[in-house]
LOBA-574840 format. One record per residue (C-alpha): residue in three letters; x negated, z negated, y. Coordinates in steps of 0.25 Angstrom, whole numbers, padded with zeros to 4 digits, always signed. Layout:
ALAXZY;...
***
This chain:
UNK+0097-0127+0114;UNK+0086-0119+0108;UNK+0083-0118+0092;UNK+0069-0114+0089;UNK+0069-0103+0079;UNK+0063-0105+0067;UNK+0054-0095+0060;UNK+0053-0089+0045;UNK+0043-0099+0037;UNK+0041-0110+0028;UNK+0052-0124+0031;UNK+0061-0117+0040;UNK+0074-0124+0035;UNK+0067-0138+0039;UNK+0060-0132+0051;UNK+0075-0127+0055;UNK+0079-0140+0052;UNK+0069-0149+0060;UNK+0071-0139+0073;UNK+0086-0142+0073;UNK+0086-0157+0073;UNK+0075-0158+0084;UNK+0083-0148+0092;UNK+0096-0155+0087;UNK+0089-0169+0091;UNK+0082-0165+0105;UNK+0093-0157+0110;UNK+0107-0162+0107;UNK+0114-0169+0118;UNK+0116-0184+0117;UNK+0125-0192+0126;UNK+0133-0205+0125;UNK+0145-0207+0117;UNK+0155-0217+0114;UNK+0162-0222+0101;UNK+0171-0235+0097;UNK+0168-0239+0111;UNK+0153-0238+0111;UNK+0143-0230+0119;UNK+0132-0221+0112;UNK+0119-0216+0119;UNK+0112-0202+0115;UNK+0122-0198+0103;UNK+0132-0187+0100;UNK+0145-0184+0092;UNK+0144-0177+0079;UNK+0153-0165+0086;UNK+0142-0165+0098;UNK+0131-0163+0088;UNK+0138-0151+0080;UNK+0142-0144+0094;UNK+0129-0144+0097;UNK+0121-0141+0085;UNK+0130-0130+0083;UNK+0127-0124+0095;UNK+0112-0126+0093;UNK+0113-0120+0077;UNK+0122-0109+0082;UNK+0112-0105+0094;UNK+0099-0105+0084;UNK+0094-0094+0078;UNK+0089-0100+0067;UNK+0103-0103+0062;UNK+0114-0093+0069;UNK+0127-0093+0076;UNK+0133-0094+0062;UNK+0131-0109+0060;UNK+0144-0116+0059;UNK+0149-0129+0066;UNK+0151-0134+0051;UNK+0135-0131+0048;UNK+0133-0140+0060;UNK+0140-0149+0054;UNK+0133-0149+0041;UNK+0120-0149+0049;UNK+0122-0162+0058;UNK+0126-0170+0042;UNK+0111-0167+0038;UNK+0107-0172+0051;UNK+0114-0184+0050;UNK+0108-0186+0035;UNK+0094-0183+0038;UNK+0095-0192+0052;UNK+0094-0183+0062;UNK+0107-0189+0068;UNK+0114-0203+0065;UNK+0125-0208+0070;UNK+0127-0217+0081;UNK+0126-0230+0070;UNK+0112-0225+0064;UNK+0119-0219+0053;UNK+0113-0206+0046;UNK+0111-0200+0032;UNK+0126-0195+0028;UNK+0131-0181+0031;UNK+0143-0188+0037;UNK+0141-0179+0050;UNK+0155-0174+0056;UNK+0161-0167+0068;UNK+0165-0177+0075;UNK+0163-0186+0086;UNK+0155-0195+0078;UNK+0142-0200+0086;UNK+0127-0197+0082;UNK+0115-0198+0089;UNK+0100-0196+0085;UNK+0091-0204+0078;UNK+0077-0210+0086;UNK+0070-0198+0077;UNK+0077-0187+0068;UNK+0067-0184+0054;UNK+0063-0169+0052;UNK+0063-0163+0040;UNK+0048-0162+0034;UNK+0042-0149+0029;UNK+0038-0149+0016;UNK+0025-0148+0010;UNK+0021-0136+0001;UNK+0007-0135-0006;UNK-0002-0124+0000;UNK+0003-0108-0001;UNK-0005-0097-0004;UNK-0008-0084+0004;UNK-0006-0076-0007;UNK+0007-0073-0013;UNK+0003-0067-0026;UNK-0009-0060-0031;UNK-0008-0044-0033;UNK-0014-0038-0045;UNK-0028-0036-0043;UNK-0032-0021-0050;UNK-0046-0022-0049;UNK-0047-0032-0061;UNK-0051-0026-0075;UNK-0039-0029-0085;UNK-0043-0038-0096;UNK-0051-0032-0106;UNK-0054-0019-0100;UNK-0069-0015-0099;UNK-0075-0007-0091;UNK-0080+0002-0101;UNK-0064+0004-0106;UNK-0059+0008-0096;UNK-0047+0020-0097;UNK-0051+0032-0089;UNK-0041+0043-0086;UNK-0046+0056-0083;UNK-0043+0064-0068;UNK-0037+0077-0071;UNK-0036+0086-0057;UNK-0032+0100-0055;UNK-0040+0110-0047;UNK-0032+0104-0034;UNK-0036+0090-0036;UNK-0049+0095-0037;UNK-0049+0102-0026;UNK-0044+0092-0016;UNK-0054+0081-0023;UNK-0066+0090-0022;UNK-0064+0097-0007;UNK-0077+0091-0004;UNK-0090+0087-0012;UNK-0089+0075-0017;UNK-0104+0069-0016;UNK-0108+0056-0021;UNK-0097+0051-0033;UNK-0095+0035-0027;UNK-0098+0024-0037;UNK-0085+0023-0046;UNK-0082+0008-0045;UNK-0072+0005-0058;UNK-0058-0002-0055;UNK-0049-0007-0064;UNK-0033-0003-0063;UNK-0023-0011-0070;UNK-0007-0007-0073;UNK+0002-0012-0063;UNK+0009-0023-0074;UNK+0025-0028-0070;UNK+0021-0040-0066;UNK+0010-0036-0055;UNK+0023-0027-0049;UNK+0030-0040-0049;UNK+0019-0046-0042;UNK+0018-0037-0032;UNK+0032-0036-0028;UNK+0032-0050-0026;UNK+0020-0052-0019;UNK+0024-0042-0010;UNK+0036-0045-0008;UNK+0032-0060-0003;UNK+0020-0056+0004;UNK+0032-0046+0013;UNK+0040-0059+0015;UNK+0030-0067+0019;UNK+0025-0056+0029;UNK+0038-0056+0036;UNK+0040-0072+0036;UNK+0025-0072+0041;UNK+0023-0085+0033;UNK+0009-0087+0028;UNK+0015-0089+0014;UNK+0029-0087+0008;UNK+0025-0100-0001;UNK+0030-0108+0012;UNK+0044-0103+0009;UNK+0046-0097-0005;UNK+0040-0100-0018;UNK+0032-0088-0023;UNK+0032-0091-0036;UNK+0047-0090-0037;UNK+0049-0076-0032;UNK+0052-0069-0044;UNK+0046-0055-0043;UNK+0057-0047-0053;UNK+0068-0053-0043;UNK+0062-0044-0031;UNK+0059-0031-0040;UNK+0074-0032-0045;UNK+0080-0034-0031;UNK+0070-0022-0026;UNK+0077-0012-0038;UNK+0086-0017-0044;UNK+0098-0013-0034;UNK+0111-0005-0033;UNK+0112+0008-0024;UNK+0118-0004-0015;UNK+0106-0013-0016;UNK+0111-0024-0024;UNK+0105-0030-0035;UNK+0107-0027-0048;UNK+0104-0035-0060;UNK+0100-0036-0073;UNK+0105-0047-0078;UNK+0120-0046-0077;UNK+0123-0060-0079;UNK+0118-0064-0067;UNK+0128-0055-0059;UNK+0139-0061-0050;UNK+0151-0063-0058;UNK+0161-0052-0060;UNK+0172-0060-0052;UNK+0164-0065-0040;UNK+0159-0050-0039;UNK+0172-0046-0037;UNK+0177-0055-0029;UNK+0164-0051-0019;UNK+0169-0037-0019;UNK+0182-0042-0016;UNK+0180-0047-0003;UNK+0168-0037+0000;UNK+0179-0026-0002;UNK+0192-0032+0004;UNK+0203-0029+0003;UNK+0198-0020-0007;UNK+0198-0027-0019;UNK+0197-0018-0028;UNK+0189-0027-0040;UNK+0203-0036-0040;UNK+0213-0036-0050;UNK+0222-0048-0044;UNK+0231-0048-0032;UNK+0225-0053-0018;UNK+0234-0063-0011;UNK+0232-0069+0002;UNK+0219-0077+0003;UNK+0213-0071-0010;UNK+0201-0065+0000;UNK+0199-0081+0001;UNK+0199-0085-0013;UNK+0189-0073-0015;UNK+0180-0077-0005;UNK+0180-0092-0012;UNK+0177-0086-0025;UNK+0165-0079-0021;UNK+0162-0091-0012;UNK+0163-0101-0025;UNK+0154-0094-0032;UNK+0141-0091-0025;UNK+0143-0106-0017;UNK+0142-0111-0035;UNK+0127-0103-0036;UNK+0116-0111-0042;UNK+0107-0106-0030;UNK+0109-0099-0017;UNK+0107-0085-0019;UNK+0095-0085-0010;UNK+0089-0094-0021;UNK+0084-0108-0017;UNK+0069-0103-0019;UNK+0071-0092-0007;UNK+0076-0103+0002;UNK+0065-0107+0009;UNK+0061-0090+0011;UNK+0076-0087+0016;UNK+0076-0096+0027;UNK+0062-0094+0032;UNK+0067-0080+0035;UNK+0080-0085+0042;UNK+0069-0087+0053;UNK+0066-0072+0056;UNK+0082-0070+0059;UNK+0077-0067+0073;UNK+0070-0056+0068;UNK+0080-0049+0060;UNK+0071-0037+0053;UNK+0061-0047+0048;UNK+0072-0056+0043;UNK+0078-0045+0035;UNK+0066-0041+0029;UNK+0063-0056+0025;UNK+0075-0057+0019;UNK+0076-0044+0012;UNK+0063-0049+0004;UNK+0068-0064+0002;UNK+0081-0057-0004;UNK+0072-0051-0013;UNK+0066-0063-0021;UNK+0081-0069-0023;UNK+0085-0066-0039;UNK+0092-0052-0043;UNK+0106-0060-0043;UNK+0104-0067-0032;UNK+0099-0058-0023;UNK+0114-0049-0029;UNK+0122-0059-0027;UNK+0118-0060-0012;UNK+0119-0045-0008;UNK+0133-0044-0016;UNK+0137-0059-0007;UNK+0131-0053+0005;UNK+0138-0042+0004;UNK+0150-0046+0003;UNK+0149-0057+0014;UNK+0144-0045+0025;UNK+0158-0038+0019;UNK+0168-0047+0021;UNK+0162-0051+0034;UNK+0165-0038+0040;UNK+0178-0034+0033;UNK+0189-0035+0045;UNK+0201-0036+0034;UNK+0194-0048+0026;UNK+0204-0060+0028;UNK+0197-0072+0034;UNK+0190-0080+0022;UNK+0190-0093+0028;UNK+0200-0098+0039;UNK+0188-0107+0047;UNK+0177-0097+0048;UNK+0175-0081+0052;UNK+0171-0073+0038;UNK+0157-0073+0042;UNK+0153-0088+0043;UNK+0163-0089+0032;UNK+0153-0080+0024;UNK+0141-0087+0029;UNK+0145-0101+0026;UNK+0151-0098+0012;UNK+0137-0090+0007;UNK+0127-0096+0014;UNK+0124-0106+0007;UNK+0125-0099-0007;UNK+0116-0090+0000;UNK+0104-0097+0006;UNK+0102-0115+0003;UNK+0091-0122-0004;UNK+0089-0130-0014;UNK+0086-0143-0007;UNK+0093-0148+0003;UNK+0090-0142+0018;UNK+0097-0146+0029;UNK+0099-0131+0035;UNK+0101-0124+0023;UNK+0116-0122+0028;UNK+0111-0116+0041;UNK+0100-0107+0037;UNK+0109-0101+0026;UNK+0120-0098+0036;UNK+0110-0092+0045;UNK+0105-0083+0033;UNK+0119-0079+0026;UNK+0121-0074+0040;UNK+0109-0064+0042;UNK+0112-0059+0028;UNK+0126-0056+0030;UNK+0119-0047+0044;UNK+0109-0042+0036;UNK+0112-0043+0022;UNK+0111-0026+0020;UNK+0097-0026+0026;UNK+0091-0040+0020;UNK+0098-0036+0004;UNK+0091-0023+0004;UNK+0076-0022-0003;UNK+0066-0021+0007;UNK+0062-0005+0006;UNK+0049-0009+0013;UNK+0045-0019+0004;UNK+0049-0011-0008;UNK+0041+0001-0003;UNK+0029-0007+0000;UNK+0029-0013-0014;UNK+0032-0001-0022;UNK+0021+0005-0014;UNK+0012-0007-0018;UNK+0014-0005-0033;UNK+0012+0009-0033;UNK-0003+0009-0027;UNK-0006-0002-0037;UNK+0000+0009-0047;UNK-0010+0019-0044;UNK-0024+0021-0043;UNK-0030+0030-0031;UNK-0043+0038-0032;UNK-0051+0043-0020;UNK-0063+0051-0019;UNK-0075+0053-0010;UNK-0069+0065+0000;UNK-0057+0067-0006;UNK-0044+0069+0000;UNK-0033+0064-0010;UNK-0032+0054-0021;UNK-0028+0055-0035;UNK-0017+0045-0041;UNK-0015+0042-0053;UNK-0002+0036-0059;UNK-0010+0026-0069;UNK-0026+0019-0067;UNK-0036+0028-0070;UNK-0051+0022-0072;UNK-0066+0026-0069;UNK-0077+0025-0079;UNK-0091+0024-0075;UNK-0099+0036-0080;UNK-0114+0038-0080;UNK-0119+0047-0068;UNK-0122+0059-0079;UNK-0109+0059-0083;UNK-0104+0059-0069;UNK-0114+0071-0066;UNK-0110+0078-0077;UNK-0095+0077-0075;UNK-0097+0081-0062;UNK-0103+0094-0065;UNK-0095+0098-0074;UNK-0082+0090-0075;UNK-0075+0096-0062;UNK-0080+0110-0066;UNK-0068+0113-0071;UNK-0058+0111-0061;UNK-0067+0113-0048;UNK-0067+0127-0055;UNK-0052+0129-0057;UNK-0051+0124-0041;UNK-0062+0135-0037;UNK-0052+0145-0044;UNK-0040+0140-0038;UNK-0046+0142-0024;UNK-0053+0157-0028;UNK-0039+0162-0034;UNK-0029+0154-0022;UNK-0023+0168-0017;UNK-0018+0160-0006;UNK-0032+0156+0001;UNK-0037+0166+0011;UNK-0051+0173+0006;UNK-0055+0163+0020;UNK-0050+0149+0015;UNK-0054+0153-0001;UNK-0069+0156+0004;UNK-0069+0144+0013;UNK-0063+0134+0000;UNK-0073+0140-0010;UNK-0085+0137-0001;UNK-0081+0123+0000;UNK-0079+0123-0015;UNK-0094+0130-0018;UNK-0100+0119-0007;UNK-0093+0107-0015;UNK-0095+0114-0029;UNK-0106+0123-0031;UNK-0107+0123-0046;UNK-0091+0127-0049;UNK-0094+0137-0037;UNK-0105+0142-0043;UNK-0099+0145-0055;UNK-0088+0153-0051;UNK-0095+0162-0042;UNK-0110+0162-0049;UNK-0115+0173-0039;UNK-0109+0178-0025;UNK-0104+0191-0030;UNK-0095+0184-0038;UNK-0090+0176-0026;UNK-0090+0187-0018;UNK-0078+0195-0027;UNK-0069+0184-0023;UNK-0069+0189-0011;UNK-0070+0204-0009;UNK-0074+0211+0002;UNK-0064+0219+0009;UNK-0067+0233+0010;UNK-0070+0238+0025;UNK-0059+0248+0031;UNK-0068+0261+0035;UNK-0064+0263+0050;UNK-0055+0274+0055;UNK-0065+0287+0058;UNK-0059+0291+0074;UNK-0056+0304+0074;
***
């Protein structure tokens, strides 16, 4: 028996589902049976076809050893109402499916389920900014210049070579960085980082872009305790003070230190129920309904375990503020209990841990409308959440970096010069206005006078240069600017006192 495994993309639930009855339908074993004193060809008892599906979910890994006999169970009803099995009369359509030795064979043909059609995606997520559009209104006679203030080192550095011919100065327009283009960023980003690991050609296969709220990511990204769980701002939207505490109860046991009422035998139970009752009444899995679709297209990287964390670290990053809390408190507690050798067994049919994933996983992970392997899929998840909850709850350092980076560059404006070795950044835009070329001439004859010479006199009075190095700098600085050059030393007698000559020591007459 051999389950092909699904990949990550759009349909996975129905493309999961279609896989299984084909393989369910081509290799289950049929053989004659007998009932009320009648022979049947090619069928098979209810208990045969549990056995053996069991084995087959079981062995896949697209579902996991974790699949119980009872989800089979559930799994063969919707076979039975969707006609991929009747009974030996021709009867089908109930979920009257037992384990039992009832009889059932196959129909002549078993219906797949059809993929449904979805308009036309587009490539692009969402459009960035673009900065070089002139803001309404702004002319480009009006345009707010700042000036450049250097210092003698600036200076220096920019002007260690000549400069030569000054380029054409092409005019750019700059605008603030508003809120909402932040937002946009980090949402586009974020997408585009998901859809790169799922190597889908659009997300628009599995999620609606238009319902990812860019505020939910930014306030799961830094709004978090020193543990990394969310906190809110709206108060209201907390979980109640008495199912918190039950929580911390069983994540603590048997330290209840949040209880004021005596414990008696089988409390833990009751505990557990009360946490249990409330999060199986939620209006909406805490996965959302929306992210469906997103969640379990990534159940199809499980075989390669980084990538799988790293898609659900971003998926958990679109869920809502409360919701996304409300899972790492649950998941957190879930992981505790599991490993804690002095909880009491919970549940007198299942070990703690399938007792955990069949009581959470569908509050956890279902859809909206009906899917047949919505039960299956969301054990399978609940499961790799438990193993990884630490890893997949955290914010993704990578892609925080890499979008913090991203804001800042569209922050700041970068200037670079012809020949020169550094660039200036400045906090806010700054703007260029177009001068006539007399202007220019004049401004640069005499507007860097000023601070070419206090830079000459920096070098001349540096007592730590040696009289080679400060001869070597000031006849690079005399090649590149003659005119301040000039000015400070008008004739060589007056260059020649800044270096003296030392005097000769007379030679020793031998007597």
């Amino acid at each position: 028996m051999e389950h092909r495994i699904v990949g990550p993309g759009p349909y996975r639930a129905t493309r999961l589902w279609n896989e299984t009855v084909e393989l369910f339908r081509a290799k289950m074993p049929l053989r004659k049976h007998r009932c009320r004193f009648k022979s049947y060809e090619h069928c098979f008892t209810a208990t045969e076809a549990v056995d053996w599906l069991h084995e087959l979910l079981r062995c896949s890994q697209n579902f996991g050893p974790e699949v119980t006999r009872k989800q089979t169970v559930q799994l063969l009803k919707k076979f039975l109402k969707n006609h991929v099995i009747e009974d030996i009369k021709g009867k089908w359509g109930q979920e009257d499916f037992e384990d039992n030795r009832r009889l059932y064979r196959f129909p002549p043909s078993s219906p797949l389920k059809p993929y449904p059609k979805r308009p036309p995606y587009q490539k692009d997520v969402i459009k960035f900014p673009k900065w070089d559009d002139p803001p309404p209104g702004t002319s480009q006679e009006n345009i707010p210049v700042r000036p450049l203030v250097m210092n003698p080192e600036m200076w220096y550095k920019r002007h260690s070579i000549a400069i030569g011919e000054v380029p054409t100065c092409r005019l750019i327009h700059r605008r603030q960085l508003t809120e909402a283009n932040v937002e946009e960023i980090w949402k586009s980003m974020t997408l585009s980082y998901l859809q790169k690991i799922l190597g889908l050609d659009s997300l628009e296969e599995v999620l609606d872009i238009k319902l990812v709220n860019s505020k939910f990511i930014i306030h799961n990204v830094y709004s978090v305790s020193k543990q990394g769980v969310v906190i809110l701002d709206d108060k209201s939207k907390e979980l109640p003070h008495w199912v918190l505490s039950a929580m911390k109860c069983l994540a603590n046991w048997p330290n209840c230190s949040d209880l004021q009422q005596p414990m008696y035998s089988g409390f833990e139970k009751d505990v557990f129920k009360t946490i249990a009752d409330y999060y199986g009444h939620l209006k909406e899995p805490l996965l959302t309904f929306h992210l469906f679709d997103a969640f379990v297209s990534v159940l199809g990287l499980l075989q390669k375990e980084k990538m799988a964390i790293e898609a659900f670290q971003i998926c958990c990053l679109l869920l809502p503020p409360e919701n996304r809390r409300k899972l790492q408190l649950l998941m957190r507690m879930m992981a505790r209990i599991c490993l804690n050798k002095e909880m009491p067994p919970l549940c007198d049919g299942f070990g703690t841990r399938t007792l955990m994933v069949q009581t959470f996983s569908h509050c956890i992970l279902c859809s909206k409308d009906e899917v047949d392997l919505d039960d299956l899929l969301a054990a399978r998840l609940v499961t790799f959440l438990m193993d990884n909850y630490q890893e997949i709850l955290k914010v993704p350092l990578a892609l925080q970096t890499s979008i913090e980076e991203r804001v800042a560059h569209l922050r700041r404006v970068q200037i670079k010069y012809p020949g020169a070795d550094m660039d200036i950044t400045l906090s806010a835009p700054s703007f260029c206005r177009q001068i006539s070329p007399e202007e220019f001439e004049y401004q640069r004859a005499y507007g860097s006078q000023e601070p070419l010479a206090a830079l000459l006199e920096e070098v001349i009075t540096d007592a730590k240069l040696s009289s080679k190095e400060k001869k070597k700098k000031l006849k690079q600085f005399q090649k590149s600017y003659p005119e301040v050059y000039q000015e400070r030393f008008p004739t060589p007698e007056s260059e020649a006192l800044l270096f003296p000559e030392k005097p000769k020591a007379k030679p020793q007459l031998l007597i």
